[in-house]
Each structure stands twice: as C-alpha cells, then as structure tokens.
Backbone as JSON Lines, residues from 0, in Angstrom:
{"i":0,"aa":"X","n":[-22.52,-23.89,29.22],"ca":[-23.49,-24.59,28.4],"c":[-24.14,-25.7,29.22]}
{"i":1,"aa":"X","n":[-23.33,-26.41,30.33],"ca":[-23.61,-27.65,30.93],"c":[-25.09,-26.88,31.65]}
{"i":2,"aa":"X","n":[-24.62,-25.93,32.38],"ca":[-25.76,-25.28,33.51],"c":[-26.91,-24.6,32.64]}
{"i":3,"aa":"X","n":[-26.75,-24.35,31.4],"ca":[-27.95,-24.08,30.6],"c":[-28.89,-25.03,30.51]}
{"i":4,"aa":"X","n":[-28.29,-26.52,30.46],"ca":[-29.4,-27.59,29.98],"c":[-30.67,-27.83,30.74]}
{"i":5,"aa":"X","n":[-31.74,-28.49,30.56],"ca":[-31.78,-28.65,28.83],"c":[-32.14,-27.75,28.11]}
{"i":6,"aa":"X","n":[-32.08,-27.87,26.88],"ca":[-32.66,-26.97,25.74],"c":[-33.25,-27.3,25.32]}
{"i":7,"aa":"X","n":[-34.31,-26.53,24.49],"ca":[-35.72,-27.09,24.22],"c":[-35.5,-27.4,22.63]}
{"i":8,"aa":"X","n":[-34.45,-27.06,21.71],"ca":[-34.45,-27.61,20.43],"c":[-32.66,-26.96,20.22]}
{"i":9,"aa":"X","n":[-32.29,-27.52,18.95],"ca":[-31.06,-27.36,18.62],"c":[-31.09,-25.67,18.53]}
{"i":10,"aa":"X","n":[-31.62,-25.36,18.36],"ca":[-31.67,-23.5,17.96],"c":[-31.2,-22.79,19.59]}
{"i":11,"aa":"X","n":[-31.86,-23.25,20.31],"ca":[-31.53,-23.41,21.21],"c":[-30.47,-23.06,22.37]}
{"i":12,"aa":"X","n":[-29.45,-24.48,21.62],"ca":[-28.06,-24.74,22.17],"c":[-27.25,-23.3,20.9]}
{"i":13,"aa":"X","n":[-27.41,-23.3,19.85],"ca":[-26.61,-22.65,19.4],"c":[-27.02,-20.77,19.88]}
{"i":14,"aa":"X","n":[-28.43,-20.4,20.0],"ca":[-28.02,-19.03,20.97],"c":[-27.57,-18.93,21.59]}
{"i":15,"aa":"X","n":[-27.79,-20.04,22.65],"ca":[-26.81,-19.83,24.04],"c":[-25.41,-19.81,23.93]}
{"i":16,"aa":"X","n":[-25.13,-20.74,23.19],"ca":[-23.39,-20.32,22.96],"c":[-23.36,-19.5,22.57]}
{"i":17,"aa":"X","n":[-23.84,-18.32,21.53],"ca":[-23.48,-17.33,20.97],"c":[-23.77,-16.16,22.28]}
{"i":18,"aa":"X","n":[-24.68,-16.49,23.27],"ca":[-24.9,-15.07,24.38],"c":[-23.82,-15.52,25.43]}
{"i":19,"aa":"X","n":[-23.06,-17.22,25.83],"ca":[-22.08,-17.25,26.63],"c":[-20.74,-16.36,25.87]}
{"i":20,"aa":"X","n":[-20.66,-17.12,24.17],"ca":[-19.59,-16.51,23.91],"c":[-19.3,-15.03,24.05]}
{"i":21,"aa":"X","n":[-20.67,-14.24,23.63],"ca":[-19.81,-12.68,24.01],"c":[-19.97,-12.59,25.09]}
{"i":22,"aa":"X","n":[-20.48,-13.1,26.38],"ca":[-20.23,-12.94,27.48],"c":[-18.4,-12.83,28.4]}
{"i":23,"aa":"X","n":[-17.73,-13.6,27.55],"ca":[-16.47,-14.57,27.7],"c":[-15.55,-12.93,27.44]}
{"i":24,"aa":"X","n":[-14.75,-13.12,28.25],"ca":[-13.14,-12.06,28.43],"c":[-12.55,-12.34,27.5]}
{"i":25,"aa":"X","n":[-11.53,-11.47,27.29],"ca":[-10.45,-11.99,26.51],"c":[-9.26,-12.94,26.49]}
{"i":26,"aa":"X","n":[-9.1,-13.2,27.92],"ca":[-8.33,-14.77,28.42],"c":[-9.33,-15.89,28.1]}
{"i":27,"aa":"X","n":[-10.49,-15.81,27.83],"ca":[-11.27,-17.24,27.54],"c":[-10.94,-17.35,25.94]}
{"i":28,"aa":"X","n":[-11.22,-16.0,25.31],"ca":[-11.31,-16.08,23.81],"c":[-9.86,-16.7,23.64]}
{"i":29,"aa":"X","n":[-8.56,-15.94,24.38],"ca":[-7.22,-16.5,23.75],"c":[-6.93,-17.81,24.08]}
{"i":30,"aa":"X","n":[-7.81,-18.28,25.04],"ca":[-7.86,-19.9,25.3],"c":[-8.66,-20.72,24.19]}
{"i":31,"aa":"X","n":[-9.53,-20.15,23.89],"ca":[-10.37,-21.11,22.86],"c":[-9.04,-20.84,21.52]}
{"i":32,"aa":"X","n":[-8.78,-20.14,20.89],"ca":[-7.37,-19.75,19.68],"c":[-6.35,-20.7,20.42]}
{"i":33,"aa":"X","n":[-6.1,-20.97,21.03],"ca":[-4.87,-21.54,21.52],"c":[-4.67,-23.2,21.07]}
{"i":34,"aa":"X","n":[-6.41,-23.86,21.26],"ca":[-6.64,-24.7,20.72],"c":[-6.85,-24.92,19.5]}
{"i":35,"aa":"X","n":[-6.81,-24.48,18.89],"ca":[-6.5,-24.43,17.21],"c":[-4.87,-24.32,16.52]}
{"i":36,"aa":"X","n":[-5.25,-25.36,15.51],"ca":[-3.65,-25.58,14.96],"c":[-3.89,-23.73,13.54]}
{"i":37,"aa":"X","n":[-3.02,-23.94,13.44],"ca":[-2.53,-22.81,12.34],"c":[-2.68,-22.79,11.14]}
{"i":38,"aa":"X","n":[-3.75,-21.96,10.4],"ca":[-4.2,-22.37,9.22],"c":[-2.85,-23.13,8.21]}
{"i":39,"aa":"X","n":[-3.37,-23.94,7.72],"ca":[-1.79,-24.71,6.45],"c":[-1.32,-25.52,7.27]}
{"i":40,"aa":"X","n":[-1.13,-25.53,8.29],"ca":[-0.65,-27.07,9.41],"c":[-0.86,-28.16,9.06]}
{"i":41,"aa":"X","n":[-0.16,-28.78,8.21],"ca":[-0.06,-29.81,8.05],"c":[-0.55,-31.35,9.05]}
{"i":42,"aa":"X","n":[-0.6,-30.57,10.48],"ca":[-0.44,-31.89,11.49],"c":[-2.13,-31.93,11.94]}
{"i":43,"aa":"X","n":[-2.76,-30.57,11.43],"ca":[-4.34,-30.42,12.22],"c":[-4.82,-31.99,10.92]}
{"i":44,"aa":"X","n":[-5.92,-32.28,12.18],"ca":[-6.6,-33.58,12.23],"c":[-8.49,-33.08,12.43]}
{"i":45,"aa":"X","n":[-9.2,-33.53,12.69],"ca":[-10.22,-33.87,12.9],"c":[-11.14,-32.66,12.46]}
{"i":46,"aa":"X","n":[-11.99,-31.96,13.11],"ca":[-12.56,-30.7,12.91],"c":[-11.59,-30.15,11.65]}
{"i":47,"aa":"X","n":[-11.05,-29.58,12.3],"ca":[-9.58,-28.37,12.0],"c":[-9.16,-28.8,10.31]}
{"i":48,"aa":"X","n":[-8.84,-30.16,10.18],"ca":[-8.7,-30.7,8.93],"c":[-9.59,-30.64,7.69]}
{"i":49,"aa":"X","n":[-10.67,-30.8,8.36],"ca":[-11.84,-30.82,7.35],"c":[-12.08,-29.23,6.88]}
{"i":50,"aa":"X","n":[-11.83,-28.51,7.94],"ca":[-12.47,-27.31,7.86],"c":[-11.73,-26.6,7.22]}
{"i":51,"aa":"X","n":[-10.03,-26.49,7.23],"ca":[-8.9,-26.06,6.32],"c":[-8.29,-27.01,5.05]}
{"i":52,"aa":"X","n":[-9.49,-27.84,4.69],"ca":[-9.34,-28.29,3.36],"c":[-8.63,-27.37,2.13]}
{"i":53,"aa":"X","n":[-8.83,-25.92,2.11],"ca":[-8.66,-25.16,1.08],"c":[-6.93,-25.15,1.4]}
{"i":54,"aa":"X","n":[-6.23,-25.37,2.16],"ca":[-5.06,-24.99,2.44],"c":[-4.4,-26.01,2.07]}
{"i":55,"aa":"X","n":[-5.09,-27.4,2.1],"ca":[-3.9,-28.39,2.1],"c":[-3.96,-28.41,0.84]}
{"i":56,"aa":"X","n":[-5.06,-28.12,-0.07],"ca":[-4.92,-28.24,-1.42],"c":[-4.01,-27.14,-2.08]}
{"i":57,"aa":"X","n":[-2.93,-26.18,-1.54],"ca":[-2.36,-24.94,-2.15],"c":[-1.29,-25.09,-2.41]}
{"i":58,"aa":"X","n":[-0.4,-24.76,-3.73],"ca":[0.71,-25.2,-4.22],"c":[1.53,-24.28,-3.17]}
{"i":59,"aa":"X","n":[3.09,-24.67,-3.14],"ca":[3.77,-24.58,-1.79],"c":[4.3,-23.35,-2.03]}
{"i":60,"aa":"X","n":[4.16,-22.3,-2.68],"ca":[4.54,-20.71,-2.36],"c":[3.0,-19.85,-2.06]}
{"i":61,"aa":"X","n":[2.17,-20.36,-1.87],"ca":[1.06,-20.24,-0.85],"c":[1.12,-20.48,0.66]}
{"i":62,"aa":"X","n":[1.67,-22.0,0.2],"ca":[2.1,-22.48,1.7],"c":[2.8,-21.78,2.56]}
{"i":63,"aa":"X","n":[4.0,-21.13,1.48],"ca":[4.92,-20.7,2.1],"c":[4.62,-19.16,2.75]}
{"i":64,"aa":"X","n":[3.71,-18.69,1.59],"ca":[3.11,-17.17,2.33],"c":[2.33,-17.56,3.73]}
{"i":65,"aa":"X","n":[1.65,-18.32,3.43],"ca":[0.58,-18.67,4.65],"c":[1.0,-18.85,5.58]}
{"i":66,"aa":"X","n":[2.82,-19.63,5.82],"ca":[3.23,-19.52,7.09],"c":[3.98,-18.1,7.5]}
{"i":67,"aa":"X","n":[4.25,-17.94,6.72],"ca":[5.05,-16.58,6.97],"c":[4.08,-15.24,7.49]}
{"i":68,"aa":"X","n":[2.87,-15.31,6.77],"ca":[2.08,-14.48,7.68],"c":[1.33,-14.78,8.81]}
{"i":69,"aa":"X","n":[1.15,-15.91,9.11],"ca":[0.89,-16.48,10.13],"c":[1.48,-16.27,11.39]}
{"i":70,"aa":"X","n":[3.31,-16.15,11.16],"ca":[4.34,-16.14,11.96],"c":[4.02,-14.03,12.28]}
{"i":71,"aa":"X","n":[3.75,-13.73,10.94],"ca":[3.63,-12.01,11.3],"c":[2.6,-11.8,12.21]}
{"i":72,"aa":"X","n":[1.54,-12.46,11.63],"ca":[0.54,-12.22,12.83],"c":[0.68,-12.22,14.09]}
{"i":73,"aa":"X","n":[1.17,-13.58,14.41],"ca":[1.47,-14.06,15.91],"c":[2.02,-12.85,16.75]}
{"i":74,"aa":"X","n":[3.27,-12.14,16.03],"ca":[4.31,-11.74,16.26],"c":[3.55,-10.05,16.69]}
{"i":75,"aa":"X","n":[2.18,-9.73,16.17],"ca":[1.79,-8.67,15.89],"c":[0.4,-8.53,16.81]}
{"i":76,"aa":"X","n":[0.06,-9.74,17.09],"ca":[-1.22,-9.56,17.86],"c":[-1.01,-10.78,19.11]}
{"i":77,"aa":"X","n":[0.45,-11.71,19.16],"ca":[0.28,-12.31,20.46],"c":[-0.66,-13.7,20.48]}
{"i":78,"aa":"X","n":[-1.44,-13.75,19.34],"ca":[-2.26,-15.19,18.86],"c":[-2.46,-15.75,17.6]}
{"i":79,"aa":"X","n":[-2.62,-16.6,17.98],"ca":[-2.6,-17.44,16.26],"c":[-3.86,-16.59,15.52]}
{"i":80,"aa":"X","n":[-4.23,-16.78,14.2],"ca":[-5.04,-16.58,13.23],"c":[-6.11,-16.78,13.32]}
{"i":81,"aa":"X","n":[-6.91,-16.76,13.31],"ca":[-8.35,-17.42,13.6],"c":[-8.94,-16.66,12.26]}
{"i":82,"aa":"X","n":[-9.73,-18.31,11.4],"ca":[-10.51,-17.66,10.5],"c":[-11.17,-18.61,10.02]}
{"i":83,"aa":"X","n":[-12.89,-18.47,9.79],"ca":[-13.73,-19.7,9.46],"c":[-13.27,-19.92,8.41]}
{"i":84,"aa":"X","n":[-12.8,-20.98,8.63],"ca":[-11.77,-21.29,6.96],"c":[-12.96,-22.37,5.88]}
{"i":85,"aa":"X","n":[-14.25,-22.96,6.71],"ca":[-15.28,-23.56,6.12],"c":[-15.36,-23.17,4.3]}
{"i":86,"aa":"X","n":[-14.92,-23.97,3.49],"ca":[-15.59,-23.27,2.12],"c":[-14.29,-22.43,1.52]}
{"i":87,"aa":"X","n":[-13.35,-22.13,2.13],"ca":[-12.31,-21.27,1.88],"c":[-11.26,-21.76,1.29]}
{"i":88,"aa":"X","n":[-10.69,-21.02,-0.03],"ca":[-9.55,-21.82,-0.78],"c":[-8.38,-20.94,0.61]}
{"i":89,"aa":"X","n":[-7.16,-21.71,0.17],"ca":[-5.37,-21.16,0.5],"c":[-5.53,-19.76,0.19]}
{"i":90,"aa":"X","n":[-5.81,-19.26,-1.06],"ca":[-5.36,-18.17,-1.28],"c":[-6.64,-16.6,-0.95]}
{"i":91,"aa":"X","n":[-7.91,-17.4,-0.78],"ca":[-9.05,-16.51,0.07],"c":[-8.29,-16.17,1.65]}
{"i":92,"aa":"X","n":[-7.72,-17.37,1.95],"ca":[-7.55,-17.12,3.69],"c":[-6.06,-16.38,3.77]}
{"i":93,"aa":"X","n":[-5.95,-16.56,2.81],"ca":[-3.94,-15.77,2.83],"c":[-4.49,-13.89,2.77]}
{"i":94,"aa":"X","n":[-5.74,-13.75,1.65],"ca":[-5.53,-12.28,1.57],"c":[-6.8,-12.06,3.02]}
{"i":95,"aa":"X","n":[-7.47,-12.51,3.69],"ca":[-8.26,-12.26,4.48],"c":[-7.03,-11.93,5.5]}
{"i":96,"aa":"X","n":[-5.64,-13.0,5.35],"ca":[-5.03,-13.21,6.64],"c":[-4.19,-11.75,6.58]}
{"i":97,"aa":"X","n":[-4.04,-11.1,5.44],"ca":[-3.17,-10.01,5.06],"c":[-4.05,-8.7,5.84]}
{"i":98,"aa":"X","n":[-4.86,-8.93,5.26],"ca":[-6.12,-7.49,5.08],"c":[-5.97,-7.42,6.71]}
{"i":99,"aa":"X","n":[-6.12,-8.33,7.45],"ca":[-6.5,-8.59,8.8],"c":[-5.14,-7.88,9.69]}
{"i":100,"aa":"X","n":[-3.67,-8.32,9.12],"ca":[-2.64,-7.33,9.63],"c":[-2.68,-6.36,10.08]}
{"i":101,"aa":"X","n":[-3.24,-5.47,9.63],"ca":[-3.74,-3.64,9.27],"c":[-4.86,-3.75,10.21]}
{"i":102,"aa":"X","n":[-5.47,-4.24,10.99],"ca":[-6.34,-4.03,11.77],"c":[-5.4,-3.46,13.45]}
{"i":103,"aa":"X","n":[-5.93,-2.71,14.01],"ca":[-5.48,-2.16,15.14],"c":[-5.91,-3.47,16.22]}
{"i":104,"aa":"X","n":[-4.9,-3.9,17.3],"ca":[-5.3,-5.01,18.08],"c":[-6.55,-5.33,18.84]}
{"i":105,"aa":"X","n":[-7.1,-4.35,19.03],"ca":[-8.86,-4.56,19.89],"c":[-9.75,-4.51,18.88]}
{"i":106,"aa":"X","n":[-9.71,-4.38,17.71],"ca":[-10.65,-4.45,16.46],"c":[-10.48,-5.58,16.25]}
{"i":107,"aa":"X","n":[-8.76,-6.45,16.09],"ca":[-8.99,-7.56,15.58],"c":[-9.08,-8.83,16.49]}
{"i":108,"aa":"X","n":[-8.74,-8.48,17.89],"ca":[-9.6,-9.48,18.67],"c":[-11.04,-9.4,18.72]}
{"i":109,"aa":"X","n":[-11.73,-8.37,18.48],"ca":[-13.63,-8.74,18.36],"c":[-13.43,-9.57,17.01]}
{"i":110,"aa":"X","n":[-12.56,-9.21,15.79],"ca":[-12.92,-10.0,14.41],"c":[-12.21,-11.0,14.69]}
{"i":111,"aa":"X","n":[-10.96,-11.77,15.5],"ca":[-10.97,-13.38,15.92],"c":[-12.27,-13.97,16.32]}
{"i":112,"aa":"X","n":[-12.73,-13.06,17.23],"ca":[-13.73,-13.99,18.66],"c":[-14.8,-13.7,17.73]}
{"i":113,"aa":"X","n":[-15.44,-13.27,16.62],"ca":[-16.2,-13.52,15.75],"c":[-16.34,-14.77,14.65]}
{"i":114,"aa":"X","n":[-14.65,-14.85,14.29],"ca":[-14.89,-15.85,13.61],"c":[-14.58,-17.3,14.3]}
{"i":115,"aa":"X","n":[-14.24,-17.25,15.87],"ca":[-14.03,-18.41,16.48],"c":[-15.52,-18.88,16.71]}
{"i":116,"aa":"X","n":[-16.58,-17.8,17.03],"ca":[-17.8,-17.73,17.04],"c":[-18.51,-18.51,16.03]}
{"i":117,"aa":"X","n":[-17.84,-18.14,14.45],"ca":[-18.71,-19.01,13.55],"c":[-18.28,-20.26,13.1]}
{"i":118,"aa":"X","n":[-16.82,-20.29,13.93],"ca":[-16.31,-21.91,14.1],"c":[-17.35,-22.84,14.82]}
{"i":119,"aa":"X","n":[-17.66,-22.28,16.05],"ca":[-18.31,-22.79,16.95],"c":[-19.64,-23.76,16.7]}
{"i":120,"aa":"X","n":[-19.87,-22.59,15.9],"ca":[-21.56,-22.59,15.49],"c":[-21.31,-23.77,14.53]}
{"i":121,"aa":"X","n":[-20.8,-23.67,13.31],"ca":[-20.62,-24.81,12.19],"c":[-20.34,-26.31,13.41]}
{"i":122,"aa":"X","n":[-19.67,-26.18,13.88],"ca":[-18.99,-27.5,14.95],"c":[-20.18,-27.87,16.37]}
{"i":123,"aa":"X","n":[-21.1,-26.87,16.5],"ca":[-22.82,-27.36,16.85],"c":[-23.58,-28.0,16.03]}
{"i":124,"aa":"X","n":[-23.28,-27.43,15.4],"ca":[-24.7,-28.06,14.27],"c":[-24.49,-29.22,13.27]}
{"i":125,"aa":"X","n":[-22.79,-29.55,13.26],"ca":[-22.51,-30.56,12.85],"c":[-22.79,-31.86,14.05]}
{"i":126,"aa":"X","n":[-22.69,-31.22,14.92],"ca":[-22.38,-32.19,16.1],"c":[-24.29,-32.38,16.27]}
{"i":127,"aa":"X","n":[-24.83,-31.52,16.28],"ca":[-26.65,-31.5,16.57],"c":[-26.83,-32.25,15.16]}
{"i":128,"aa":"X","n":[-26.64,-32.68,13.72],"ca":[-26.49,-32.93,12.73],"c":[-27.65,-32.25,12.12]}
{"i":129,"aa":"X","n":[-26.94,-31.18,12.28],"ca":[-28.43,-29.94,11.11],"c":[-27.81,-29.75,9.88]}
C-alpha cells in the first residue's frame, strides 16, 4: 500500500487493497488471521471489540458454544475463525461459524481471506472516515 501512494481519493486506497489482497499467498492471509483475537474473547480491545459487539452481548451457553466451535475449527482448518462480525449478533456468528465447518479446507480459506477482506475494507474507511 506504502509503494502505491499517493492515491487520488479514498476509493482509491480501498481498490488497491482489495487487488494487493488477492494478490497475497496463503502465509500472508494466515498472518493477517493470526492477528485477530477469537470471536467471544473476552480480552479483544480496539477494532476487534467494537466489531464483535454481538458476542459480548450473548448469554453464556452461546459463549460457551462459540468457544467450543472455535476450538473445532482451529483444530480442523489450522486457523482461527475469521468472520465480519460488523452488525452480527452471538448467535448469527455461531451458525455462520457451524455452516462454515462443512466447508472443505481450500474453499474455506478463499471464504476467511474474503471476509478478512471485508474486515479490511470497514477498518479503511473508518480510518479514511467515510
């Protein structure tokens, strides 16, 4: 993004990330997931907090599914969860996080690095303040 500059308007900055991001391997994508806390994490702060609002509000046998599939996931694809959780209650991201199990592993790394993609984008344009 640095060697792109400048850009001629906010629209801009956010194509280009979207033509670096699918440019990016799959060791960049599991690097960008790596930096993310775990949907229901209690300890995520800043971005991450705001954005998994729907989770902290979920009575605790939500909670408790949410970690437990979380832990399946990991266990099943090798990375944390990734999911634009923007707008999303506990129990939207629990059956997205289910449905998502059943995906074969190279299907559901394009549908991570998609929705790390529309992480991205929301966290531009907040930052560009559109």
């Amino acid at each position: 993004m640095t060697a792109a500059r400048p850009f001629a308007n906010a629209d801009a900055v956010t194509v280009t990330g979207d033509i670096i991001w699918a440019a990016l391997e799959r060791a960049d994508w599991l690097e960008a997931f790596a930096a993310h806390p775990r949907i229901g994490d209690a300890r995520a702060g800043g971005d991450a907090a705001r954005e998994q609002a729907g989770a902290a509000d979920a009575d605790a046998g939500v909670k408790q599914r949410l970690a437990e599939r979380n832990r399946d996931y990991e266990d099943r694809f090798g990375y944390i969860f990734i999911v634009c959780a923007t707008g999303k209650s506990a129990s939207e991201m629990l059956a997205i996080l289910e449905r998502r199990l059943t995906n074969d592993p190279a299907g559901e790394l394009r549908v991570a690095a998609e929705e790390q993609r529309r992480i991205m984008r929301l966290r531009l344009a907040r930052l560009l303040n559109r």
